[in-house]
PyMOL commands that place a pseudoatom at each C-alpha (Angstrom):
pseudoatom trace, name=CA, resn=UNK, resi=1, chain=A, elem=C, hetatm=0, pos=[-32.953, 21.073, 14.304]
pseudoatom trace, name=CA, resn=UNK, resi=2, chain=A, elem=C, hetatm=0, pos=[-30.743, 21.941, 11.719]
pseudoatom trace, name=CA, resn=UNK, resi=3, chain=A, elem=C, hetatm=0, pos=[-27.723, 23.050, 13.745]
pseudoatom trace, name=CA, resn=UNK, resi=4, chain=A, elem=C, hetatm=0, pos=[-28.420, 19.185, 15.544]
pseudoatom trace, name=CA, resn=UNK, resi=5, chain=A, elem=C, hetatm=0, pos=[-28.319, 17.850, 11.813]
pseudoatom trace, name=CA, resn=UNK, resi=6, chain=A, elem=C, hetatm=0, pos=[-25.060, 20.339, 10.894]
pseudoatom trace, name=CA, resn=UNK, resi=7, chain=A, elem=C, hetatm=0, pos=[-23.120, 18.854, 14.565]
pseudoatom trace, name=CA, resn=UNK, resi=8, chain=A, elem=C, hetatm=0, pos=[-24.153, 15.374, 13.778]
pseudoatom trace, name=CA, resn=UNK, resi=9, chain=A, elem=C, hetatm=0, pos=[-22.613, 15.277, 10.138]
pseudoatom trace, name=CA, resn=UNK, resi=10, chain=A, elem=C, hetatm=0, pos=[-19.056, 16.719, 11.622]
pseudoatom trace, name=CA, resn=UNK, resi=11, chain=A, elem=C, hetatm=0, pos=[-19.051, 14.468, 14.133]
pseudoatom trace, name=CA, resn=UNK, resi=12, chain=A, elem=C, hetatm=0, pos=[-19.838, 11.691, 12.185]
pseudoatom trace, name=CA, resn=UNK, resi=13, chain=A, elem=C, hetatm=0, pos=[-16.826, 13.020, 9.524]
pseudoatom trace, name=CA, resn=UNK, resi=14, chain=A, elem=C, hetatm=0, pos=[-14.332, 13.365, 12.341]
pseudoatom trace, name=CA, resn=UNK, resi=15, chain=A, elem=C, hetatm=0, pos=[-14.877, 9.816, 13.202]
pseudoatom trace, name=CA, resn=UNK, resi=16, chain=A, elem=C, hetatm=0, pos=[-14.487, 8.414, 9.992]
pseudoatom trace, name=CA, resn=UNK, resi=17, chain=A, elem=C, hetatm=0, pos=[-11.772, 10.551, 9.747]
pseudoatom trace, name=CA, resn=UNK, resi=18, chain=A, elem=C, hetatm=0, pos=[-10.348, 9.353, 12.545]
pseudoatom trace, name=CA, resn=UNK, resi=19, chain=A, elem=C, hetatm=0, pos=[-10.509, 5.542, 11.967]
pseudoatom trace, name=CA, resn=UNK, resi=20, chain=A, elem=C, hetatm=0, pos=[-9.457, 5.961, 8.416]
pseudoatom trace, name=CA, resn=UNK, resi=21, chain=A, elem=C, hetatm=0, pos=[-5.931, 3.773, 8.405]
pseudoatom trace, name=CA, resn=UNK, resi=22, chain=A, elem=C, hetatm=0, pos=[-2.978, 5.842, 8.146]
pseudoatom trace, name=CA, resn=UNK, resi=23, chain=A, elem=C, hetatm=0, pos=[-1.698, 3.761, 5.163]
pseudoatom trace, name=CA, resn=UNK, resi=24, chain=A, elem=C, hetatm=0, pos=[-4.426, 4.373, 2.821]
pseudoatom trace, name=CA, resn=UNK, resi=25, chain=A, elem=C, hetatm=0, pos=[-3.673, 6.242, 0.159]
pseudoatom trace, name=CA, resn=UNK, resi=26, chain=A, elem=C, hetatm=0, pos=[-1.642, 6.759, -3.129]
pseudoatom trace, name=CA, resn=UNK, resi=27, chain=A, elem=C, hetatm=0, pos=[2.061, 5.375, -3.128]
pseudoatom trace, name=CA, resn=UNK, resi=28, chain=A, elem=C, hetatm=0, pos=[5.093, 5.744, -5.607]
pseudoatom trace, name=CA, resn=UNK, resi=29, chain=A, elem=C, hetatm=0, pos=[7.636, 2.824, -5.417]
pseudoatom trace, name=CA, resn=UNK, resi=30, chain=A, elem=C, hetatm=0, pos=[11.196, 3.269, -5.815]
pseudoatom trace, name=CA, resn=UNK, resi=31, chain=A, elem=C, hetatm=0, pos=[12.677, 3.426, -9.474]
pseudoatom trace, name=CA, resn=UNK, resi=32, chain=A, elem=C, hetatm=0, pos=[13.855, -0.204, -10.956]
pseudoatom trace, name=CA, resn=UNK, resi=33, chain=A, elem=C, hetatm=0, pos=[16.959, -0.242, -12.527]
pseudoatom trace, name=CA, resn=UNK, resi=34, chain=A, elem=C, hetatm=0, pos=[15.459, 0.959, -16.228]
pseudoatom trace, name=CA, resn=UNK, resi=35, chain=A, elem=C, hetatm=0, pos=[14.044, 4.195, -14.519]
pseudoatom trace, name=CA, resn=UNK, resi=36, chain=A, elem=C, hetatm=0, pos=[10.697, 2.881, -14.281]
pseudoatom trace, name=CA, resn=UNK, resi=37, chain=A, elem=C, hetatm=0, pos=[8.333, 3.692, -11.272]
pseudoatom trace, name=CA, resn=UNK, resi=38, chain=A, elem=C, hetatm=0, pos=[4.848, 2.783, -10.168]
pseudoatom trace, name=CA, resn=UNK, resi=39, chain=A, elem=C, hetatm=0, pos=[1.827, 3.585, -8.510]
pseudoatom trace, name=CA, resn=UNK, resi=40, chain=A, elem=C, hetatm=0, pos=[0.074, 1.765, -5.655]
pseudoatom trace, name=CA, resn=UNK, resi=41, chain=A, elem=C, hetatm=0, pos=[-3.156, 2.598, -4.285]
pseudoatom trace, name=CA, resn=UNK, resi=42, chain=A, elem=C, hetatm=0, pos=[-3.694, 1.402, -0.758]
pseudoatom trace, name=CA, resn=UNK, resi=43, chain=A, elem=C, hetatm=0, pos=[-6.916, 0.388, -0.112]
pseudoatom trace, name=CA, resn=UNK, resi=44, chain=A, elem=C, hetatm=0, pos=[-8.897, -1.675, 2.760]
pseudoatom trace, name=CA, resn=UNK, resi=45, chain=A, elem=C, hetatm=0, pos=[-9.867, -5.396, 1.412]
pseudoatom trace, name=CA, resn=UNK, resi=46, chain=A, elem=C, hetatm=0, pos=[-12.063, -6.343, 3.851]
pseudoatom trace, name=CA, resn=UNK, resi=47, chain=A, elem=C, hetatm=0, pos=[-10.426, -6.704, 7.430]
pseudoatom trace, name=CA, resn=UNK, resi=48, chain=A, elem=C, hetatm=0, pos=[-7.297, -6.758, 5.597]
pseudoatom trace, name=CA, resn=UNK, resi=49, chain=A, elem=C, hetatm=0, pos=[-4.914, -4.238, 3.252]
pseudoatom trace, name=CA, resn=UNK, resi=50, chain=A, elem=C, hetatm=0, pos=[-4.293, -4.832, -0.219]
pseudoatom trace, name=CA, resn=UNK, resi=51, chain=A, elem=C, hetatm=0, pos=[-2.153, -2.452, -3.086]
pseudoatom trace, name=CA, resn=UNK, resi=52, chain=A, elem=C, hetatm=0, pos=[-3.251, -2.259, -6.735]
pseudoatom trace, name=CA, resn=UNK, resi=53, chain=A, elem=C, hetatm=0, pos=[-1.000, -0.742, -9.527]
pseudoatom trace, name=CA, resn=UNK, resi=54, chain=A, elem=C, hetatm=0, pos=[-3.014, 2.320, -10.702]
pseudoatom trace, name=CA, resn=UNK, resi=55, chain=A, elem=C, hetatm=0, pos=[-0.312, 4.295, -12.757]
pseudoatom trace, name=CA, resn=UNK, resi=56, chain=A, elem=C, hetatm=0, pos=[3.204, 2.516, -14.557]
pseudoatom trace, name=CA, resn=UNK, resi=57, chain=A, elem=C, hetatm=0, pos=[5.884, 5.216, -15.251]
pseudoatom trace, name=CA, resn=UNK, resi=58, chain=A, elem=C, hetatm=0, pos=[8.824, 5.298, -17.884]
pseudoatom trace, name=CA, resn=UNK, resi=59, chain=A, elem=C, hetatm=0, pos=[8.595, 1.645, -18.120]
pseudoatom trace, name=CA, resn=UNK, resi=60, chain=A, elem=C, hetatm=0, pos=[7.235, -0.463, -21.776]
pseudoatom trace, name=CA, resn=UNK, resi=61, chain=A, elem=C, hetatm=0, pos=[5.200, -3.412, -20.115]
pseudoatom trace, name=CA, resn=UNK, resi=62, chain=A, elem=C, hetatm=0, pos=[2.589, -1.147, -19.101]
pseudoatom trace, name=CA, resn=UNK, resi=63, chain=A, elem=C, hetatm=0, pos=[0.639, -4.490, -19.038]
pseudoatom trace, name=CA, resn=UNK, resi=64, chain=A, elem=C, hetatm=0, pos=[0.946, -4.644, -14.893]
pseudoatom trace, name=CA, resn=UNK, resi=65, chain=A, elem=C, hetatm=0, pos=[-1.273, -1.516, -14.670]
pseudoatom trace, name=CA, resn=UNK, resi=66, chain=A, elem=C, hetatm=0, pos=[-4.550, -2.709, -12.692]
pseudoatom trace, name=CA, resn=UNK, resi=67, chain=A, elem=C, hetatm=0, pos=[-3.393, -5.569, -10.856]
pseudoatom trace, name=CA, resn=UNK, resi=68, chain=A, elem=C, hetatm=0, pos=[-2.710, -5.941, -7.123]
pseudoatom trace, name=CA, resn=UNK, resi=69, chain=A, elem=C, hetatm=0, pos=[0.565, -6.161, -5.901]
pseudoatom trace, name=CA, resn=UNK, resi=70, chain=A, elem=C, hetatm=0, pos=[-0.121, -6.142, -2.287]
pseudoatom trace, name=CA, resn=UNK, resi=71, chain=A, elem=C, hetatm=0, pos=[-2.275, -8.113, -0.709]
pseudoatom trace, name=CA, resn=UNK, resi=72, chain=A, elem=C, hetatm=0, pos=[-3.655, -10.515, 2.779]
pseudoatom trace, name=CA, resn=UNK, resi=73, chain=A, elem=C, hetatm=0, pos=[-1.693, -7.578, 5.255]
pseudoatom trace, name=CA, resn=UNK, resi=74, chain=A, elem=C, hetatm=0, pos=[-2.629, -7.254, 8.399]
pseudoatom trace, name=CA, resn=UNK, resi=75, chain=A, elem=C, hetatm=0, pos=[-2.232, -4.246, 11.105]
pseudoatom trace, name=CA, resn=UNK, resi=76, chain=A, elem=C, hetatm=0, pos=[0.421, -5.255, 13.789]
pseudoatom trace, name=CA, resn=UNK, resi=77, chain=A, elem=C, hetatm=0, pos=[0.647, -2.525, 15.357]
pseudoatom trace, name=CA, resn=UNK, resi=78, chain=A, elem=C, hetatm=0, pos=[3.347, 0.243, 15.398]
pseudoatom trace, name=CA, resn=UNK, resi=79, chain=A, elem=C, hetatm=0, pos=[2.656, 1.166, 11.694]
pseudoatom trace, name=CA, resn=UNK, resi=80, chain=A, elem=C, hetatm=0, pos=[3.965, -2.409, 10.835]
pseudoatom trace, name=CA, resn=UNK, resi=81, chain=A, elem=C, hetatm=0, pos=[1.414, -4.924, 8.850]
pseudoatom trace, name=CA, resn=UNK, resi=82, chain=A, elem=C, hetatm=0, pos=[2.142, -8.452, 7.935]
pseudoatom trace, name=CA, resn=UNK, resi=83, chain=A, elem=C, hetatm=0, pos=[1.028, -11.550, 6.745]
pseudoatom trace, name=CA, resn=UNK, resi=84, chain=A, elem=C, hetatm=0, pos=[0.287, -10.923, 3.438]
pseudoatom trace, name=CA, resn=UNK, resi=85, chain=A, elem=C, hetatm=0, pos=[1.920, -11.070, -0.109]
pseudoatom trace, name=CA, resn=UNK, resi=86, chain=A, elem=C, hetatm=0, pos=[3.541, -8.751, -2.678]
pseudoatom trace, name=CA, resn=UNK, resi=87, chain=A, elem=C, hetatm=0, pos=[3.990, -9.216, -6.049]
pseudoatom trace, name=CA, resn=UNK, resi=88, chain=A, elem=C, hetatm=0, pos=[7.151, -7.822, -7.442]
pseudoatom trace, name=CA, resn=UNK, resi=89, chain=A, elem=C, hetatm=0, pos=[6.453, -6.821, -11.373]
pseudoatom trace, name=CA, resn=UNK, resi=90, chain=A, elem=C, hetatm=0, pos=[9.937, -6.522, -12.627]
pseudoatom trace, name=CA, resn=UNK, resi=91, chain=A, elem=C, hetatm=0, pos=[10.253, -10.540, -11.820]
pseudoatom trace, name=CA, resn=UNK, resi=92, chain=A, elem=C, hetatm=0, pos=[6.919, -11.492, -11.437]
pseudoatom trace, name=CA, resn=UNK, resi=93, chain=A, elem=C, hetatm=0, pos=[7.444, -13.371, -8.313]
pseudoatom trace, name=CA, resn=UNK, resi=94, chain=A, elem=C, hetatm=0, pos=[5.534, -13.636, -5.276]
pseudoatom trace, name=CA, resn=UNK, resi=95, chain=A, elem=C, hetatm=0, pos=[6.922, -12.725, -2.097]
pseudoatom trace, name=CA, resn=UNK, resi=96, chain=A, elem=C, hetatm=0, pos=[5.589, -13.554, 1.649]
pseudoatom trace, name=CA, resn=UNK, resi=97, chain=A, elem=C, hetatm=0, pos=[5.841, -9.588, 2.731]
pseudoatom trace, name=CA, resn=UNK, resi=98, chain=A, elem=C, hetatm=0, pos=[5.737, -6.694, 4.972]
pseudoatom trace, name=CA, resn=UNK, resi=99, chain=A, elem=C, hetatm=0, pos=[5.205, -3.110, 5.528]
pseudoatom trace, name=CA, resn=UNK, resi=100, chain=A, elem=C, hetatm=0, pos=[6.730, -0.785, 7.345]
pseudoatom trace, name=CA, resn=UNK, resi=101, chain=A, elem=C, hetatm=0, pos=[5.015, 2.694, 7.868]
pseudoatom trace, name=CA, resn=UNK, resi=102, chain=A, elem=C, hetatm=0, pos=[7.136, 5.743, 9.347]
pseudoatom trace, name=CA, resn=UNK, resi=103, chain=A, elem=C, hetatm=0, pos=[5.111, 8.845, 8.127]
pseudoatom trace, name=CA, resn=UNK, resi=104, chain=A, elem=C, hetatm=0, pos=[4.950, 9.183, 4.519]
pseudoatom trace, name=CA, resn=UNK, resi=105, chain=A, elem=C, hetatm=0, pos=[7.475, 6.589, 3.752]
pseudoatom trace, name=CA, resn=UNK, resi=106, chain=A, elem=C, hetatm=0, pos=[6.640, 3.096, 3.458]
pseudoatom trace, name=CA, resn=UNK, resi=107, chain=A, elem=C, hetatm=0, pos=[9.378, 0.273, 3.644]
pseudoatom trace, name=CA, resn=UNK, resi=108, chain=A, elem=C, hetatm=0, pos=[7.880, -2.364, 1.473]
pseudoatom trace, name=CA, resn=UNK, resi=109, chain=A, elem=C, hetatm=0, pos=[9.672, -5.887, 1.446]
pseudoatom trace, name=CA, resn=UNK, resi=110, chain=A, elem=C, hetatm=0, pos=[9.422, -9.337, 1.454]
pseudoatom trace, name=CA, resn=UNK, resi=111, chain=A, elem=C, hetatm=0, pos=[11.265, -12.705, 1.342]
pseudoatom trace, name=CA, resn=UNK, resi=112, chain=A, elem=C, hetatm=0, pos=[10.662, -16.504, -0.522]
pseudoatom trace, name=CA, resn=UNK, resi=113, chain=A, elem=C, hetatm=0, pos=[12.145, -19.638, 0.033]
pseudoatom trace, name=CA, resn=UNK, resi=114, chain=A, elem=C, hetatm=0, pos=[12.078, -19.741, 3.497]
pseudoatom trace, name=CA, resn=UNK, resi=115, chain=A, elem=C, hetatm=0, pos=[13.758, -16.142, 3.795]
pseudoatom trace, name=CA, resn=UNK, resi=116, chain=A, elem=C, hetatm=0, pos=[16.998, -16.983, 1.783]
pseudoatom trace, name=CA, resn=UNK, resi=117, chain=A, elem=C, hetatm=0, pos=[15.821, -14.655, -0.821]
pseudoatom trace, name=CA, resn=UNK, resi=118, chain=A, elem=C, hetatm=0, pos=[14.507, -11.257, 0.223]
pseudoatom trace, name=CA, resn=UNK, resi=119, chain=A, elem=C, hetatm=0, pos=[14.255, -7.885, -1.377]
pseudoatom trace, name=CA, resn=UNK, resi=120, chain=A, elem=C, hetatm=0, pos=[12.240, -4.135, -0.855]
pseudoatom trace, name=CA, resn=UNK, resi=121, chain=A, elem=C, hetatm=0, pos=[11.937, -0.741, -1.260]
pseudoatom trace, name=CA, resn=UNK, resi=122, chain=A, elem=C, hetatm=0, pos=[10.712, 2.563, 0.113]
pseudoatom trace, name=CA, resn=UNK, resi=123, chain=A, elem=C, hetatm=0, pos=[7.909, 4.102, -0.970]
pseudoatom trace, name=CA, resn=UNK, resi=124, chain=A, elem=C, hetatm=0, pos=[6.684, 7.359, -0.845]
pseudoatom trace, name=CA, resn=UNK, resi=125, chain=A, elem=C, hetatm=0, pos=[3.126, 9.059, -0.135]
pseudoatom trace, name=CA, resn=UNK, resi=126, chain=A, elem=C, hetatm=0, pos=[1.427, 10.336, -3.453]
pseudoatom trace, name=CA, resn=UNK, resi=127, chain=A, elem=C, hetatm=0, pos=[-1.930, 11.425, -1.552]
for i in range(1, 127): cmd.bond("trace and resi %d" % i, "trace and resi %d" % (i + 1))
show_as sticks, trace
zoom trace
């Protein structure tokens, strides 16, 4: 009974294991132009994936640590999500965005008024 109890907890492990979403997880954006960095923890928000700032690095408005600056993605397949929004903290504008995963690199970007305006960055994998 116990070895039945033992296979059933792996099992049930490697499955949630398994249909964990690659881009979960801990991610550091790119530098800004004063050296400042932060960051992101991926998380599931409901059916969808959302990005809140957990850390702010070598920057003085520490004042963005705790809110979400990704948010309303969806999985479209190929390691690409869309449909959501990201909030860029250096201008404190709202983009309609994107995400691109390739590994442990994560192309984040997005675009306002009508795409005339777009801008991203690559992050990297923390944990």
């Amino acid at each position: 009974m116990k070895l039945a109890t033992l296979a059933a907890a792996g099992l049930l492990a490697m499955t949630s294991a398994a249909m964990a979403d690659p881009i979960l997880g801990t991610w550091q954006s790119p530098e800004g132009e004063n050296g400042g960095f932060v960051h992101v923890k991926v998380s599931k928000c409901g059916a969808d994936i959302c990005g809140t700032i957990v850390e702010v690095f070598n920057n003085d408005n520490k004042s963005s640590k705790g809110k979400r600056m990704i948010w309303g993605m969806k999985p479209a397949g190929g390691g690409a999500y869309k449909g959501g929004k990201v909030w860029a903290p250096d201008q404190d504008k709202v983009y309609r965005g994107k995400l691109q995963l390739n590994g442990n690199s994560l192309k984040v970007s997005g675009c306002v008024l009508g795409g005339a305006v777009c801008r991203g960055g690559t992050f990297r994998r923390v944990n």
